[in-house]
Backbone atoms as SQL, in Angstrom:
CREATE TABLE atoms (id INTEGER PRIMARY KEY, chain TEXT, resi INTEGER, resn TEXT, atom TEXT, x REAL, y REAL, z REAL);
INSERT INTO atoms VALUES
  (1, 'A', 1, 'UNK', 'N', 3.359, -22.423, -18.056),
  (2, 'A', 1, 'UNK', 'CA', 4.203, -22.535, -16.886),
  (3, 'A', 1, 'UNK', 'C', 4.482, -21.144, -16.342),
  (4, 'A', 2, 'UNK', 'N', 4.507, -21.110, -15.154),
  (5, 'A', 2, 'UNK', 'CA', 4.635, -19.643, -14.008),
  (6, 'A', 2, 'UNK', 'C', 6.409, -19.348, -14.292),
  (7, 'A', 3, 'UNK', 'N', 6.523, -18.212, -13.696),
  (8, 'A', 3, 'UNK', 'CA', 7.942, -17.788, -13.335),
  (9, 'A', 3, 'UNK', 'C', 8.167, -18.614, -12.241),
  (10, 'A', 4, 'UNK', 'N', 9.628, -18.365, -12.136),
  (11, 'A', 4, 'UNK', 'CA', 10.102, -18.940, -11.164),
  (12, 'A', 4, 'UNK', 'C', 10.286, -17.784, -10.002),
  (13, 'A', 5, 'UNK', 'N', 9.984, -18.164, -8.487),
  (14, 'A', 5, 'UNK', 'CA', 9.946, -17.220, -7.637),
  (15, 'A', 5, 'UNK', 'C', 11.099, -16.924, -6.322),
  (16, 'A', 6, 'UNK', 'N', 10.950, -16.159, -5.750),
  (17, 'A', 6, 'UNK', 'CA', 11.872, -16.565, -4.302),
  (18, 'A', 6, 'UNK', 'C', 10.094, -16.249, -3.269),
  (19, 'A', 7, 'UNK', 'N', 9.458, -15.897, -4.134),
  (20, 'A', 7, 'UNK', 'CA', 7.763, -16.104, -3.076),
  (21, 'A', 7, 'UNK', 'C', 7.687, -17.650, -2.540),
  (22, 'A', 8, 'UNK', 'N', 7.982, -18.660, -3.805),
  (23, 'A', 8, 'UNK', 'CA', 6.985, -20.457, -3.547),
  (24, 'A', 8, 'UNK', 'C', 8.325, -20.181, -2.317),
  (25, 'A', 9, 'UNK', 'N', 9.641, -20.467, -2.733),
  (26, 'A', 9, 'UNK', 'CA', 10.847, -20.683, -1.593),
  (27, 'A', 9, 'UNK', 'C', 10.520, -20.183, 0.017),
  (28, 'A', 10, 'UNK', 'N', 9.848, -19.009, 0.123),
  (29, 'A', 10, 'UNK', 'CA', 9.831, -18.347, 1.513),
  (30, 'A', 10, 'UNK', 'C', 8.464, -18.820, 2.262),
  (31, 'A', 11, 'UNK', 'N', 7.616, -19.118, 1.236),
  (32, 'A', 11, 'UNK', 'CA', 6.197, -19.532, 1.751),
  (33, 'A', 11, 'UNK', 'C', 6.589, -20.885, 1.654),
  (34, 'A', 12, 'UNK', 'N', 7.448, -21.608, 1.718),
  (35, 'A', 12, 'UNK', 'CA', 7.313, -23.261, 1.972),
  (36, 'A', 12, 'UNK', 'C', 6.453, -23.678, 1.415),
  (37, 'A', 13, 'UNK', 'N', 5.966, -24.888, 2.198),
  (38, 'A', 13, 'UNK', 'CA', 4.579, -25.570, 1.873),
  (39, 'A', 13, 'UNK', 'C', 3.349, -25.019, 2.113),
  (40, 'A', 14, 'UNK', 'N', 3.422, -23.614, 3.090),
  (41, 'A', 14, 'UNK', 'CA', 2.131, -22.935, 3.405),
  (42, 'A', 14, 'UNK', 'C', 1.656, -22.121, 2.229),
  (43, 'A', 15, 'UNK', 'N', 0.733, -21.200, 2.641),
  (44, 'A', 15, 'UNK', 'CA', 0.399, -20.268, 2.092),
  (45, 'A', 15, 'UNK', 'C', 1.093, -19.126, 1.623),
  (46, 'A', 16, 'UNK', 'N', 1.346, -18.589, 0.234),
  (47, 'A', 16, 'UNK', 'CA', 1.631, -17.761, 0.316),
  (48, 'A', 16, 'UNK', 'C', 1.282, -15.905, 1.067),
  (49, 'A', 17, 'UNK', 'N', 1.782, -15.470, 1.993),
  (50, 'A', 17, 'UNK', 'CA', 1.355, -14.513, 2.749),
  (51, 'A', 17, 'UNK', 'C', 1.787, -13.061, 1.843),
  (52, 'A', 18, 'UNK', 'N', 1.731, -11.737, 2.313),
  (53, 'A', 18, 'UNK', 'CA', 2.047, -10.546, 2.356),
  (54, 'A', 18, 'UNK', 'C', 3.389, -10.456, 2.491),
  (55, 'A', 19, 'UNK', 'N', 3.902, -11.124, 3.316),
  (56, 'A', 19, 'UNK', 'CA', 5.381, -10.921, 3.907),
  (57, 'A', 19, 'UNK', 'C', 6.119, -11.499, 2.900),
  (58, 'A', 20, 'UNK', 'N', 5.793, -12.738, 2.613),
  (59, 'A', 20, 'UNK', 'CA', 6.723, -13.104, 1.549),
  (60, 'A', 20, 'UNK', 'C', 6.724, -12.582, 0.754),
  (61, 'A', 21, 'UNK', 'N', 5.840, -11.786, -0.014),
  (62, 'A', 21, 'UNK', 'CA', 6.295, -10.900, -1.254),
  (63, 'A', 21, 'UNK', 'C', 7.280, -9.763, -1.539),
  (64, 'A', 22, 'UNK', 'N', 6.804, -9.022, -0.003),
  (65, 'A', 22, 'UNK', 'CA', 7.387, -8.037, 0.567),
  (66, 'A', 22, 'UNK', 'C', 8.959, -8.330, 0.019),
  (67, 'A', 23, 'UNK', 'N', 9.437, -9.703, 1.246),
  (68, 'A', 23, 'UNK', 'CA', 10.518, -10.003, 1.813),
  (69, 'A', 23, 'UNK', 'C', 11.244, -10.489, 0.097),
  (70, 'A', 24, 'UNK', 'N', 10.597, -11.259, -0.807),
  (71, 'A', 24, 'UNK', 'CA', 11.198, -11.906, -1.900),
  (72, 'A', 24, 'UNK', 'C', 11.379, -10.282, -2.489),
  (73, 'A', 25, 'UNK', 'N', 10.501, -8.840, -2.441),
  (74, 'A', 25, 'UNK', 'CA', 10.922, -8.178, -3.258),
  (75, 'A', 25, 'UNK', 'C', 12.244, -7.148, -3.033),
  (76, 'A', 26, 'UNK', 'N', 11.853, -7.077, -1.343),
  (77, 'A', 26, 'UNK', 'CA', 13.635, -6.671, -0.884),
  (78, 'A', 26, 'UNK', 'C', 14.800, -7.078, -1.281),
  (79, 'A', 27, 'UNK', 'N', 14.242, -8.171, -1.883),
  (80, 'A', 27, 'UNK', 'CA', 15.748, -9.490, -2.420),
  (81, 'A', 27, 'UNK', 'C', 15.781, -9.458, -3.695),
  (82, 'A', 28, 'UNK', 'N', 15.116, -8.297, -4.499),
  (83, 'A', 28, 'UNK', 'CA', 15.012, -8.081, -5.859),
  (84, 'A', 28, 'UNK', 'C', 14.500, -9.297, -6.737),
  (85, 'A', 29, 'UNK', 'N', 13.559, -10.091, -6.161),
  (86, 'A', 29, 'UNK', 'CA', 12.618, -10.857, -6.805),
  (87, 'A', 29, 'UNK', 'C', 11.650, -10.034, -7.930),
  (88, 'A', 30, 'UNK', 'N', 12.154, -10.668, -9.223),
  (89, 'A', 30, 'UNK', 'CA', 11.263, -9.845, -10.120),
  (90, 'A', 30, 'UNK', 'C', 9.759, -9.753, -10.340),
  (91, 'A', 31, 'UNK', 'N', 9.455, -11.226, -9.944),
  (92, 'A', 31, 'UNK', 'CA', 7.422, -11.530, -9.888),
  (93, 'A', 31, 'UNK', 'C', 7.125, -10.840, -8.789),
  (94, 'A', 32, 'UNK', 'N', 7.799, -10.634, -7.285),
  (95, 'A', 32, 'UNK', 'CA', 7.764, -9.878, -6.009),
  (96, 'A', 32, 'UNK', 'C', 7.655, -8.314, -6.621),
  (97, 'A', 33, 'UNK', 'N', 8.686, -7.737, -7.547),
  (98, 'A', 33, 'UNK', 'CA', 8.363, -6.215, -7.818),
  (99, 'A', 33, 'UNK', 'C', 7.440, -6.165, -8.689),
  (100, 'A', 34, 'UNK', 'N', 6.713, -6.900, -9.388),
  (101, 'A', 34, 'UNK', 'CA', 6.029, -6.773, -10.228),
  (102, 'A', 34, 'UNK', 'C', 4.862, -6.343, -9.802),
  (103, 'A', 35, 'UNK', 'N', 4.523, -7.540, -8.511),
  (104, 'A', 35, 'UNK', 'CA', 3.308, -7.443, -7.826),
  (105, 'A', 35, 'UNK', 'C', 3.309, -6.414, -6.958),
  (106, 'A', 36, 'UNK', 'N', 4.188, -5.997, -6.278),
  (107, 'A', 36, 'UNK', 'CA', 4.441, -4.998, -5.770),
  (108, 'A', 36, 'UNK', 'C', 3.770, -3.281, -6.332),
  (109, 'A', 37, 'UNK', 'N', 4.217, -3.539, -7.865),
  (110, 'A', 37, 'UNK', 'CA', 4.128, -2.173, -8.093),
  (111, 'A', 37, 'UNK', 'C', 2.984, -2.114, -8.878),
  (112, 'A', 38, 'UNK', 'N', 2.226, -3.500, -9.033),
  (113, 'A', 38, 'UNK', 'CA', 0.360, -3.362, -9.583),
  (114, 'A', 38, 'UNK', 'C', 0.047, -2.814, -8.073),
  (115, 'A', 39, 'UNK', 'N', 0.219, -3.407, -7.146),
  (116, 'A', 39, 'UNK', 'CA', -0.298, -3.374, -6.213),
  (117, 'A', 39, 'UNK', 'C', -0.518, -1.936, -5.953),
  (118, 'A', 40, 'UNK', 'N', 1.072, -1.007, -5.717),
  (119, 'A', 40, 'UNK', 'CA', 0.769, -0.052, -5.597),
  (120, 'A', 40, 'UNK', 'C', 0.576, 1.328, -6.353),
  (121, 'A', 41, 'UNK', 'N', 0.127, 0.661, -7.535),
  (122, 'A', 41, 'UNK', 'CA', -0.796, 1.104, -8.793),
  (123, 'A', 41, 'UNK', 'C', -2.049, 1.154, -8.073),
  (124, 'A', 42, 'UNK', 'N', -2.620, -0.147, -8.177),
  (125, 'A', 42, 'UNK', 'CA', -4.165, -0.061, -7.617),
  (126, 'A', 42, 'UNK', 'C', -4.828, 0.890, -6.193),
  (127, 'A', 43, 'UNK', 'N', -3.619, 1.168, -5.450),
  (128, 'A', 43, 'UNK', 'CA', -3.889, 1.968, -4.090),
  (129, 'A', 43, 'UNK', 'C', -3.777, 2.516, -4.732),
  (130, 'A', 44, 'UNK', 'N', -3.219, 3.258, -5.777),
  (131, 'A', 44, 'UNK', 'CA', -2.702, 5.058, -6.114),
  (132, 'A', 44, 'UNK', 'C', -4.077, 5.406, -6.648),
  (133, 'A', 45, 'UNK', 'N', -5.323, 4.461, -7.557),
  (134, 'A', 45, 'UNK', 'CA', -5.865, 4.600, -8.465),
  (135, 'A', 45, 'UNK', 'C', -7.111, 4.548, -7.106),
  (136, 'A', 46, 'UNK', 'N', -7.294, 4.268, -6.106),
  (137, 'A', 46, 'UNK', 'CA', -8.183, 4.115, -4.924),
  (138, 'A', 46, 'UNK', 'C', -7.778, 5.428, -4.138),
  (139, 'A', 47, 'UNK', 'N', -6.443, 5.837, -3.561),
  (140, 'A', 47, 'UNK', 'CA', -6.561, 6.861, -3.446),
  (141, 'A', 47, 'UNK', 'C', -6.942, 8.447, -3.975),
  (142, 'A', 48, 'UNK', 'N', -6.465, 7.849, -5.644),
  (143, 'A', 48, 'UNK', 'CA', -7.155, 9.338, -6.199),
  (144, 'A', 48, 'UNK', 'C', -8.625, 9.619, -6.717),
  (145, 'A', 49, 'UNK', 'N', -9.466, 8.223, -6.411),
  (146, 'A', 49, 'UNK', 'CA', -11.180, 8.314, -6.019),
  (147, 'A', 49, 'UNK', 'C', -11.485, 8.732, -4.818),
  (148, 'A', 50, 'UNK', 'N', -10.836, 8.796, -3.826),
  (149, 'A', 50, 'UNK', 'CA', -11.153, 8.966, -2.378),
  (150, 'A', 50, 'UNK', 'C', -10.756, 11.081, -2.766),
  (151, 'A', 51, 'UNK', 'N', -9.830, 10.549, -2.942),
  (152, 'A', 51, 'UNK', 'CA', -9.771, 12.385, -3.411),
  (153, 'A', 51, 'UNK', 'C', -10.551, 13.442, -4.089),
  (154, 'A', 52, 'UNK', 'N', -11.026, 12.459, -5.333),
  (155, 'A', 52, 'UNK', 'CA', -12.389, 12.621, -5.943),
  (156, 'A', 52, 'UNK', 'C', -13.491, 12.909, -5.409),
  (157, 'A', 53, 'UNK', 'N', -13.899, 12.204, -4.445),
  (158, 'A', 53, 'UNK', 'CA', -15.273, 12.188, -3.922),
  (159, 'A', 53, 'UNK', 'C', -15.210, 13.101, -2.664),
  (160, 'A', 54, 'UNK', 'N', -14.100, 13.362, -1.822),
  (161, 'A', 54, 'UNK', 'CA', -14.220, 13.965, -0.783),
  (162, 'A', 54, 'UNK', 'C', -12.956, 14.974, -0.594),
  (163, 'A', 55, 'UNK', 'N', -12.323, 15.058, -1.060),
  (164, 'A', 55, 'UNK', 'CA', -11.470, 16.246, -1.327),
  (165, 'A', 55, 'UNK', 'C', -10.847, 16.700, 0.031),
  (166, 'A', 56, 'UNK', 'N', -10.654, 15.204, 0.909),
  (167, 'A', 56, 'UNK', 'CA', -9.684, 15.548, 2.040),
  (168, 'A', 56, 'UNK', 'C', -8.172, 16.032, 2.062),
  (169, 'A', 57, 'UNK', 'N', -7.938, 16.936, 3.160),
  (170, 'A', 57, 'UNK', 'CA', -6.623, 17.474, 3.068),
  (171, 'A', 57, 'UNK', 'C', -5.586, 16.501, 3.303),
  (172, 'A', 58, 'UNK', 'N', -5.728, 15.464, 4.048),
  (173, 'A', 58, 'UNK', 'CA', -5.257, 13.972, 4.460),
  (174, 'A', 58, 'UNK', 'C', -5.436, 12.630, 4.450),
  (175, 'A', 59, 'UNK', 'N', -4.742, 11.785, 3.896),
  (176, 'A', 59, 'UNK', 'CA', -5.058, 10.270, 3.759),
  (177, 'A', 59, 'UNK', 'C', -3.901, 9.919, 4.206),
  (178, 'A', 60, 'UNK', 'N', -4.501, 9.111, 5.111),
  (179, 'A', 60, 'UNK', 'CA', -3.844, 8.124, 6.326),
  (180, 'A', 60, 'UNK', 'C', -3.642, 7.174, 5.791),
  (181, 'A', 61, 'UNK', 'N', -2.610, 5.831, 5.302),
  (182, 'A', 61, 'UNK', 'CA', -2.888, 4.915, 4.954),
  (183, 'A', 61, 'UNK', 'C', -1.710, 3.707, 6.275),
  (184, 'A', 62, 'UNK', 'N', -2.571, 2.865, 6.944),
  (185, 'A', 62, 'UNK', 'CA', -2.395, 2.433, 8.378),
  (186, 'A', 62, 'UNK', 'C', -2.659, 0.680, 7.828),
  (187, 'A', 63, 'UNK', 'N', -2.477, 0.105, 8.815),
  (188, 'A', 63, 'UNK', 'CA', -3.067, -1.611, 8.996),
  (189, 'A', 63, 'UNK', 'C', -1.580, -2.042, 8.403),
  (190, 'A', 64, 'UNK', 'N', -1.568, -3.549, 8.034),
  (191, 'A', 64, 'UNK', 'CA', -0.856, -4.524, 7.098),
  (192, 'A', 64, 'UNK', 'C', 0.282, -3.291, 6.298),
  (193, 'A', 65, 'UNK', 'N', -0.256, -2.645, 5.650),
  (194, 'A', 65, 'UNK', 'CA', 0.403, -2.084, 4.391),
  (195, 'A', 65, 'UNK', 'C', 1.159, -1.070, 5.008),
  (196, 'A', 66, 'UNK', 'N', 0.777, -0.175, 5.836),
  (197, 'A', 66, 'UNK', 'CA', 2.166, 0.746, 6.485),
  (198, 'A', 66, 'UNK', 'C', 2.948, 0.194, 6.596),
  (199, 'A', 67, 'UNK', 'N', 3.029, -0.764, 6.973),
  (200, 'A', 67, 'UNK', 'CA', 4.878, -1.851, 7.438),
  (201, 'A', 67, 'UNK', 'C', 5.635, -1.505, 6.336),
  (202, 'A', 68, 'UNK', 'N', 5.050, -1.864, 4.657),
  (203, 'A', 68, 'UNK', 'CA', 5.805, -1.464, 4.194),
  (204, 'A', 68, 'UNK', 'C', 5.899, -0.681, 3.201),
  (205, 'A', 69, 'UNK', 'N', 5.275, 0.680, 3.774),
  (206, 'A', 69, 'UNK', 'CA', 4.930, 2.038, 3.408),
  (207, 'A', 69, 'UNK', 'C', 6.252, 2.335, 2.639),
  (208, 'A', 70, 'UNK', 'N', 7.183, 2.783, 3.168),
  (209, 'A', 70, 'UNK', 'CA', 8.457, 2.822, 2.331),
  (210, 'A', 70, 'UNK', 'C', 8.955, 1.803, 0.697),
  (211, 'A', 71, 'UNK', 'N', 8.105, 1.093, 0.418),
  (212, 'A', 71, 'UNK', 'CA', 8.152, 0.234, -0.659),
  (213, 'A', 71, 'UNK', 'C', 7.433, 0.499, -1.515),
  (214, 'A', 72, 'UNK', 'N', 6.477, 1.337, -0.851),
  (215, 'A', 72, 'UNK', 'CA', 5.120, 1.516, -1.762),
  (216, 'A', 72, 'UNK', 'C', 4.775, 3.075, -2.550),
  (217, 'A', 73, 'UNK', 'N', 5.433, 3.736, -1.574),
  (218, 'A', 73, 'UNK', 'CA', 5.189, 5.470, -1.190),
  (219, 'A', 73, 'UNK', 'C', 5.558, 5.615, -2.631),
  (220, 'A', 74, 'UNK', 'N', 6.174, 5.740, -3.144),
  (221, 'A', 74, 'UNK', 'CA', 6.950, 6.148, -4.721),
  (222, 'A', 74, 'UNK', 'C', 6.049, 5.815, -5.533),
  (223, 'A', 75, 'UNK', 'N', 5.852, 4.517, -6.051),
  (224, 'A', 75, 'UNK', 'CA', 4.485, 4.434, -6.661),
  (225, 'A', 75, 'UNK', 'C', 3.594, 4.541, -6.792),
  (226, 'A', 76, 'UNK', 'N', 3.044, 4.850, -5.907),
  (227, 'A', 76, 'UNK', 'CA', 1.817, 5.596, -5.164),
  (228, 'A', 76, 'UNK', 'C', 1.432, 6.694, -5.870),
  (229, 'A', 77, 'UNK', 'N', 2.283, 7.182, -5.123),
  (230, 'A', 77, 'UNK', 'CA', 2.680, 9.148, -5.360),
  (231, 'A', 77, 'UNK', 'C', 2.317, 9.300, -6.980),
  (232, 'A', 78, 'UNK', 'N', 3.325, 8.185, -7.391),
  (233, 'A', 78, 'UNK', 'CA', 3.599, 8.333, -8.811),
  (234, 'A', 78, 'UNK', 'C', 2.092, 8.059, -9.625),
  (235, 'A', 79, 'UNK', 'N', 1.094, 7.426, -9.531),
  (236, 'A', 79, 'UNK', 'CA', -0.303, 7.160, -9.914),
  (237, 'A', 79, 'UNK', 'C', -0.716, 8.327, -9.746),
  (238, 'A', 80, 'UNK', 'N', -0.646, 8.513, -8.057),
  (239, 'A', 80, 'UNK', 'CA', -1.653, 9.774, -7.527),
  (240, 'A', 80, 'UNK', 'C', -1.533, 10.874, -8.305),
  (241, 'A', 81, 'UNK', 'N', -0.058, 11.572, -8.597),
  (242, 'A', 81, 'UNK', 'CA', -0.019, 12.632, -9.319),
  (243, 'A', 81, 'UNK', 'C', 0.335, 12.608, -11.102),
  (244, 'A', 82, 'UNK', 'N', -0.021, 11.735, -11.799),
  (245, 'A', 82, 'UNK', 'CA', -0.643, 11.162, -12.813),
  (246, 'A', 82, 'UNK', 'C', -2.004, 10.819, -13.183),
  (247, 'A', 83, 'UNK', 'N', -2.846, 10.738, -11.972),
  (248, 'A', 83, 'UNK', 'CA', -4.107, 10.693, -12.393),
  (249, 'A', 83, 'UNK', 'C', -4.905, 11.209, -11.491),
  (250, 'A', 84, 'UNK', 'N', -4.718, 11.755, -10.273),
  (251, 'A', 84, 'UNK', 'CA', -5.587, 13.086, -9.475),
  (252, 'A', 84, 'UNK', 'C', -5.822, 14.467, -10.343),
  (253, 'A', 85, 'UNK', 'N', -6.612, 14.836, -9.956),
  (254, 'A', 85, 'UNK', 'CA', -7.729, 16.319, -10.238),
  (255, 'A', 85, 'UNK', 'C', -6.208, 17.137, -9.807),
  (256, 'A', 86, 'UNK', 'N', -5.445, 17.588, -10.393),
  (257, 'A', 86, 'UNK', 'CA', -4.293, 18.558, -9.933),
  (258, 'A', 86, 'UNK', 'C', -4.697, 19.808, -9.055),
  (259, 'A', 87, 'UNK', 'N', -5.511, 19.792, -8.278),
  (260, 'A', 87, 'UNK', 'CA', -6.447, 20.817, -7.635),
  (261, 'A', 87, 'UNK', 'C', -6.051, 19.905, -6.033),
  (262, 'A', 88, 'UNK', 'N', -6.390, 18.504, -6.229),
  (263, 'A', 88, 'UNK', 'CA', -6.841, 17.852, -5.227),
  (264, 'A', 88, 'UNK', 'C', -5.440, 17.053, -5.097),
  (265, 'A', 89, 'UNK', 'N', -4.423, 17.277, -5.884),
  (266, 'A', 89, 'UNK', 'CA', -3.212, 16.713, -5.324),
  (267, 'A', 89, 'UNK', 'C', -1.961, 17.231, -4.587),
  (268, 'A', 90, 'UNK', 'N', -2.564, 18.699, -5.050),
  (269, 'A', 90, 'UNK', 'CA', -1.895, 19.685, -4.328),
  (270, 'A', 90, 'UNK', 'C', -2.075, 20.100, -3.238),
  (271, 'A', 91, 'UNK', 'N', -3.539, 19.734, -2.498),
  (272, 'A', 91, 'UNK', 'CA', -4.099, 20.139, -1.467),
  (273, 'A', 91, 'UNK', 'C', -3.639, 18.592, -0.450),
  (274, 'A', 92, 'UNK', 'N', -4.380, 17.543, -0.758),
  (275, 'A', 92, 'UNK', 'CA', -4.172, 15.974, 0.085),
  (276, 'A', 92, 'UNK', 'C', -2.709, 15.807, 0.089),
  (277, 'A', 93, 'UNK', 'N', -2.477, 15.634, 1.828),
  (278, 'A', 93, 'UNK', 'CA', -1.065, 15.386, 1.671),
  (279, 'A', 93, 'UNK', 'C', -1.097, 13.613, 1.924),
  (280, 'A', 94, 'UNK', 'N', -0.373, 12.631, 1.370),
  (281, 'A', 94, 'UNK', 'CA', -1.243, 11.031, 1.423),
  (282, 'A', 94, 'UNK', 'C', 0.100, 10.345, 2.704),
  (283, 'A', 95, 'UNK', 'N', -0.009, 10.118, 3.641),
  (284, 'A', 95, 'UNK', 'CA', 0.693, 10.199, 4.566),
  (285, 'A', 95, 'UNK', 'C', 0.722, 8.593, 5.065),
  (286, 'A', 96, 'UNK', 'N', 1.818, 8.378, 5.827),
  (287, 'A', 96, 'UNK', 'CA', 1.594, 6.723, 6.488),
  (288, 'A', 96, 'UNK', 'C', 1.052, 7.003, 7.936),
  (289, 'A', 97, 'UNK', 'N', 0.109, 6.199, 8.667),
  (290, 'A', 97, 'UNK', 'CA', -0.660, 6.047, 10.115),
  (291, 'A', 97, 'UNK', 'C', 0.609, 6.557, 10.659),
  (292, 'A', 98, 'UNK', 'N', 0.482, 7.401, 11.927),
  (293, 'A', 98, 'UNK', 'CA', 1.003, 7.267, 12.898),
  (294, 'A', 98, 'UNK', 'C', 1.048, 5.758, 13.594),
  (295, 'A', 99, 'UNK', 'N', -0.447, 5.536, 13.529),
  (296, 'A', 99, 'UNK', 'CA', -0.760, 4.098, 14.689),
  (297, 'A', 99, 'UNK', 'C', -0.391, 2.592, 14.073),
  (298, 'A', 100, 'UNK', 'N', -0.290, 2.890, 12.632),
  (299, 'A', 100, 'UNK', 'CA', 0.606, 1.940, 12.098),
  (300, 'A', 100, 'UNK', 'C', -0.575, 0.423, 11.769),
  (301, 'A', 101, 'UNK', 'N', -0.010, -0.404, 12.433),
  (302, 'A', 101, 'UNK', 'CA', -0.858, -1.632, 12.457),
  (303, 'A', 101, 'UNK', 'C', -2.073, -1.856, 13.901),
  (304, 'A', 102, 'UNK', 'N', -2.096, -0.691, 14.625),
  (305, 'A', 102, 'UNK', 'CA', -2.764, -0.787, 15.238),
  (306, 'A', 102, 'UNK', 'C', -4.090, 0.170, 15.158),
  (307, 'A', 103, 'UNK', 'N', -4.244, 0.936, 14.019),
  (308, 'A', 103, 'UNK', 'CA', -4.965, 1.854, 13.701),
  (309, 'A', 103, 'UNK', 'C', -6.724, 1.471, 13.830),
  (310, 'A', 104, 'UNK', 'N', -6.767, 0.128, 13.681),
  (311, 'A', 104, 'UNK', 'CA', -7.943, -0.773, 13.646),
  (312, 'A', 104, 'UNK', 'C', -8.330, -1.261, 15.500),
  (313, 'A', 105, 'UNK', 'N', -7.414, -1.352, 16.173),
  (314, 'A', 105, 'UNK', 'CA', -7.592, -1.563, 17.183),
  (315, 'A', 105, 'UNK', 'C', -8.068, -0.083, 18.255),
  (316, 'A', 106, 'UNK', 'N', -7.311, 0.672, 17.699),
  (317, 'A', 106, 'UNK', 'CA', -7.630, 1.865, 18.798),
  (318, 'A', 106, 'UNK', 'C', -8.989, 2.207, 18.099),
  (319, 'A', 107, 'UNK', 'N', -9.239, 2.418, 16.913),
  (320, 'A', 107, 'UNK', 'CA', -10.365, 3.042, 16.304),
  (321, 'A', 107, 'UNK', 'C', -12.026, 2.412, 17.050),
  (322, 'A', 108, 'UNK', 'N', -11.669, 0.799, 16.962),
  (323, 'A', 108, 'UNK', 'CA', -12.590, 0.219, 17.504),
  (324, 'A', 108, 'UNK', 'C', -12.902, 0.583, 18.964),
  (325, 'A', 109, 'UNK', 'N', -11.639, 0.804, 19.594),
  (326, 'A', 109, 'UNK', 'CA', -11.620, 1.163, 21.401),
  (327, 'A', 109, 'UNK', 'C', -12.858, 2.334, 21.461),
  (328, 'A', 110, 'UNK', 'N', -11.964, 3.141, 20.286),
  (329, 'A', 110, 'UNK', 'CA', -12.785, 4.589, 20.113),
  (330, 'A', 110, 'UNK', 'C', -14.325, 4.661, 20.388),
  (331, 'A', 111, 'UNK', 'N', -14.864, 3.789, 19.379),
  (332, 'A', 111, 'UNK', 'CA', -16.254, 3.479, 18.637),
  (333, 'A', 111, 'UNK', 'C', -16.732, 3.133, 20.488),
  (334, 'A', 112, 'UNK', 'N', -16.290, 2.309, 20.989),
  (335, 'A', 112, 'UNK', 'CA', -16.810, 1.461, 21.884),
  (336, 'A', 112, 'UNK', 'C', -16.848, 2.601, 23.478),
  (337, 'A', 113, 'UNK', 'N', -16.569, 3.867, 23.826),
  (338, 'A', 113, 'UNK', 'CA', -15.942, 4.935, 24.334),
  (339, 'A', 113, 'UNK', 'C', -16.888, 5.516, 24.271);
C-alpha cells in the first residue's frame, strides 16, 4: 500500500500533473518533498554532466521547471557543488531563464528568422 497524499486530493479524478506536486509540496506534503528533492537531485546530477562535457560559464534552466525555480535552486546547488569538477563549479554560474516558460517559444521564432 502507497502513502497517503495531498497529490491523489489535488489531482481529483484526473491525472496527476507537475502542479500538483509542486502545490501539495508548498503545503508540506511529505511524498510531494520527497519527489521534489529526487527530482532536484536528478537535475543537479544532469547539470554537473553538462558542466563536464562543456565547461559553460552559464546554465539557463527555463520551460515548466523555472516556475518553480525557487523550490528547487537549494537542492540543486546542493548536488552541483557535491559532485561538480570544483574547477567547473566555480566558474558556471546555474541561473533561472530570464524567458521563463517561454524560452521554447522565442528560441523556435529564432530558428525560423
Amino acid at each position: 500500500m502507497g502513502r497517503h497524499s495531498l497529490i491523489e486530493e489535488l489531482s481529483g479524478d484526473g491525472p496527476i500533473k507537475a502542479e500538483h506536486v509542486f502545490e501539495a509540496a508548498g503545503r508540506g506534503d511529505s511524498l510531494a518533498l520527497d519527489i521534489i528533492n529526487e527530482e532536484a537531485f536528478y537535475l543537479g546530477i544532469g547539470i554537473c554532466n553538462i558542466m563536464a562535457m562543456y565547461n559553460p560559464e552559464r546554465i539557463a534552466i527555463g520551460g515548466g521547471i523555472s516556475n518553480q525555480w525557487d523550490m528547487l535552486y537549494h537542492k540543486v546547488m546542493e548536488t552541483v557543488n557535491d559532485r561538480a569538477l570544483k574547477q567547473n563549479a566555480k566558474v558556471c554560474r546555474v541561473i533561472k531563464a530570464k524567458l521563463g516558460t517561454d524560452a521554447g517559444v522565442v528560441g523556435a521564432a529564432a530558428l525560423t528568422i
